[in-house]
N, C-alpha and C positions, 0 to 999 in steps of 0.2 A: 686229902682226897678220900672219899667215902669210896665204900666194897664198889654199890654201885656204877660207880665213875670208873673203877678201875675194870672193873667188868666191862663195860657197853667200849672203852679205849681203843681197845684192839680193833675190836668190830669197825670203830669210825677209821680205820687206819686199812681195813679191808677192802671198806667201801672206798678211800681214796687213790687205794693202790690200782682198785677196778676201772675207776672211770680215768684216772690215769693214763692205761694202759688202753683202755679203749682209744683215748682222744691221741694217743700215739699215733696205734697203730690207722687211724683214720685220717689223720693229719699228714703219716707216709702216702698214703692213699692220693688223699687232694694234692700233694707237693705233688708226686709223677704225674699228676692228671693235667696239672696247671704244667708243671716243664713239658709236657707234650705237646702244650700249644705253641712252645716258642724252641722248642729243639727237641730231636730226635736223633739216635744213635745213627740211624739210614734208613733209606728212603722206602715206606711200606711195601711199595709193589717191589722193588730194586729185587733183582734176584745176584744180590751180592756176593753169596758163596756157594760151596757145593748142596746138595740136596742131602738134609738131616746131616748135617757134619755135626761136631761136638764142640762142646763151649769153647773159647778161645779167646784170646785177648781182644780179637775183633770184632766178634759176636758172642758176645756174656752169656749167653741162654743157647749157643747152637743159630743152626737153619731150620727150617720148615720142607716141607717135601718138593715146595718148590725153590728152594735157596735162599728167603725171605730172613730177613733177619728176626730170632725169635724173641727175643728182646722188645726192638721194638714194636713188635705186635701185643705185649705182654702191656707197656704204657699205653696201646692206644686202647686197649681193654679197660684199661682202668678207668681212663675219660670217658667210655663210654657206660661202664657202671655207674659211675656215679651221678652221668647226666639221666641214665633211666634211674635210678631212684627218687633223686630231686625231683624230676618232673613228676613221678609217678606217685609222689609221697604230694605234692603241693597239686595235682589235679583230684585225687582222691579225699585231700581236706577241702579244697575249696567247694566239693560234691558235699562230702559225708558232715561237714559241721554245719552245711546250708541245710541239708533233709533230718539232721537230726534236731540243729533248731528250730524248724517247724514245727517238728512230730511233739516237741514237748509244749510247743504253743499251740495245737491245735487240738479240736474238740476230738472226747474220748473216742468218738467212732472211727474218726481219721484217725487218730493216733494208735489203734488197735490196729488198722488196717494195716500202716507201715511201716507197725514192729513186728509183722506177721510176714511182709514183704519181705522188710530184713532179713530175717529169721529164716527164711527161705533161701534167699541170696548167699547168707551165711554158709550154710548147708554145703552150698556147690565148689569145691576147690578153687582156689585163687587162681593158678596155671590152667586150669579148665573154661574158668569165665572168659582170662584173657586169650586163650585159643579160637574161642569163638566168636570175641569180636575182631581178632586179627582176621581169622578166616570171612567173617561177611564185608573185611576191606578189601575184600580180593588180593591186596599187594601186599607182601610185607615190608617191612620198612622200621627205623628208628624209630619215629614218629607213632606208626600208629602200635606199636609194641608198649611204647610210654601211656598213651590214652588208653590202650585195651587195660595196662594195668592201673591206672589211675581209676577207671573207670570198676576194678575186679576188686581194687582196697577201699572203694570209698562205700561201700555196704559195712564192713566193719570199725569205720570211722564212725558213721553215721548211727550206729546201734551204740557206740560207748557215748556220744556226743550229746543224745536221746536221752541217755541213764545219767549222766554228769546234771544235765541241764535240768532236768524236772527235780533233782536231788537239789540243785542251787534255790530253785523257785520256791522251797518250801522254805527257806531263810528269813530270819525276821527283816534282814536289812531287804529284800528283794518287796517286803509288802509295806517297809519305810518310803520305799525307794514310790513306789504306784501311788501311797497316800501324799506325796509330796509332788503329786503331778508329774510324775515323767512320764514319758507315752514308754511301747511297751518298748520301742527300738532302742531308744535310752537304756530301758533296764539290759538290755543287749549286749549293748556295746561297752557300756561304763559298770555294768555288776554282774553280769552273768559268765561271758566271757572269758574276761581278768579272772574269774576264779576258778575255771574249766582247763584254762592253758594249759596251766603244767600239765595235767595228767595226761592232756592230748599231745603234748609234745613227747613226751614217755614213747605213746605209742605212737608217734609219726616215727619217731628214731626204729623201733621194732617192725613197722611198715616199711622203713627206705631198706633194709635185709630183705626180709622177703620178696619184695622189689627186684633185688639186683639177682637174688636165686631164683626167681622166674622167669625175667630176661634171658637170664644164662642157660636156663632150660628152654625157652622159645628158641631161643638160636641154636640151641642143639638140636631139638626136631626141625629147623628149618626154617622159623615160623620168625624169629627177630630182624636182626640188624641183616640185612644180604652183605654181602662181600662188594667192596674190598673192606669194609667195616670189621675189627678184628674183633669182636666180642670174645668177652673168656670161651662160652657157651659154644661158639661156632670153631674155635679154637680145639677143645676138647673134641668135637665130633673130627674134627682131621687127623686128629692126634690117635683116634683108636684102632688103626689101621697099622699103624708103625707104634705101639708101647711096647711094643719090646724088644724094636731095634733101636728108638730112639726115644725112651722114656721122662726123658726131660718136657719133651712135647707135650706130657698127659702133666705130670709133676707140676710145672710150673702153673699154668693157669688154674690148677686145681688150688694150689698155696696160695695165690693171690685170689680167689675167689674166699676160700677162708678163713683167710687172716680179712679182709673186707668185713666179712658179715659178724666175725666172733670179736671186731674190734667195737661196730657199732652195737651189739649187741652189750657188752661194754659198758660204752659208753651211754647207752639208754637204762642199764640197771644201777649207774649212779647216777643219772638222771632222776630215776624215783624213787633213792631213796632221800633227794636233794627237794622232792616233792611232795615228800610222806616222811617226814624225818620221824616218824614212830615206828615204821618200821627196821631203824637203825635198832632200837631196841626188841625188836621182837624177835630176830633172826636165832 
């Protein structure tokens, strides 16, 4: 084994311990998300015990200030992170890789127009854009919380999608690919794409976090999931009235909010370096 080899070893053993532990701690995640749908400790609304009692073999996590068992409000928090980031990571690609494929096939005045648009969009905070398209839906809601953010990540999908794809087109195979008559949707779908993926996949995993920590901030101003919906977000705001007579209330959702994001987080930086394996060397 060369120096080399013995050097760059450890590091491949860093990277595998990273994404590891990310797909752990994300796979504890999805497990409670998915048992949520087919059992639950008790009954959401149930006001099974006293008001803010303390953990117990009955209620793992304590009550809530209304008797709610805090537990499981803590599982149906999870299902619903993880369903606003899905949704909000696959509405924001299915936006941002359609305008940024355009931008890179379209003439230089368009395409200056709607990296300038971008650029703009970029500019304005994620949790800002989606406040304001929650607010012109009048309601809030699951639903339009997931599109306000699909709708607030898909400007910075569409600016990386933009930079991947005009970087693909200058390839010798992409002007193989034109002289052997494929129209341009061809070059699309079967060469430009396929070589785009990973890196967009990197950052859809880095989108579905941000995702679930704006949610949980919409719901803490008020602006997510309404009740009986236990969001982390809407969790924490009840919880800040009693932290310090019943501090498991703020604790808990807080831990499950960041083991969540630092898992995929994770899990998205062995992601790239499973997509830039030169960067394994460069660290």
């Amino acid at each position: 084994m060369t120096a080399l080899q013995q050097t760059l070893l450890p590091r491949r053993r860093i990277v595998s311990a990273s994404l590891a532990a990310g797909a752990i701690l994300v796979g504890l995640h999805v497990l409670v998300a998915l048992l949520s749908l087919v059992w639950l400790p008790h009954d959401p609304t149930g006001m099974t015990g006293g008001r803010l009692a303390p953990p117990s073999w009955e209620h793992w996590a304590g009550t809530d200030r209304l008797g709610r068992d805090f537990f499981t409000q803590i599982m149906i928090g999870s299902r619903i992170a993880l369903t606003v980031g899905i949704g909000a990571v696959t509405i924001g690609a299915a936006i941002g890789v359609t305008l940024g494929t355009l931008a890179a096939f379209a003439t230089r005045l368009l395409d200056d127009a709607l990296a300038a648009t971008l650029d703009i969009l970029i500019a304005f905070p994620t949790l800002l854009i989606a406040m304001l398209v929650v607010a012109a839906s009048d309601t809030a809601s699951l639903g339009t919380a997931i599109l306000a953010l699909g709708i607030a990540l898909s400007a910075i999908v569409a600016r990386l999608t933009r930079i991947l794809v005009k970087r693909v087109l200058l390839m010798d195979y992409i002007t193989a690919a034109y002289t052997s008559g494929t129209p341009w949707y061809g070059v699309v779908i079967f060469h430009v794409l396929p070589n785009v993926w990973p890196t967009l996949s990197v950052n859809f995993a880095l989108q579905f976090g941000l995702a679930v920590i704006a949610e949980a901030s919409l719901s803490y101003l008020g602006l997510g999931a309404p009740p009986p919906n236990a969001s982390w977000g809407r969790l924490l705001q009840e919880a800040q009235g009693t932290v310090y007579t019943a501090p498991i209330g703020a604790i808990a959702p807080g831990l499950a909010l960041v083991s969540l994001v630092i898992g995929v987080n994770l899990l998205a930086d062995g992601l790239r370096d499973i997509a830039d394996p030169t960067r394994k060397g460069g660290r």
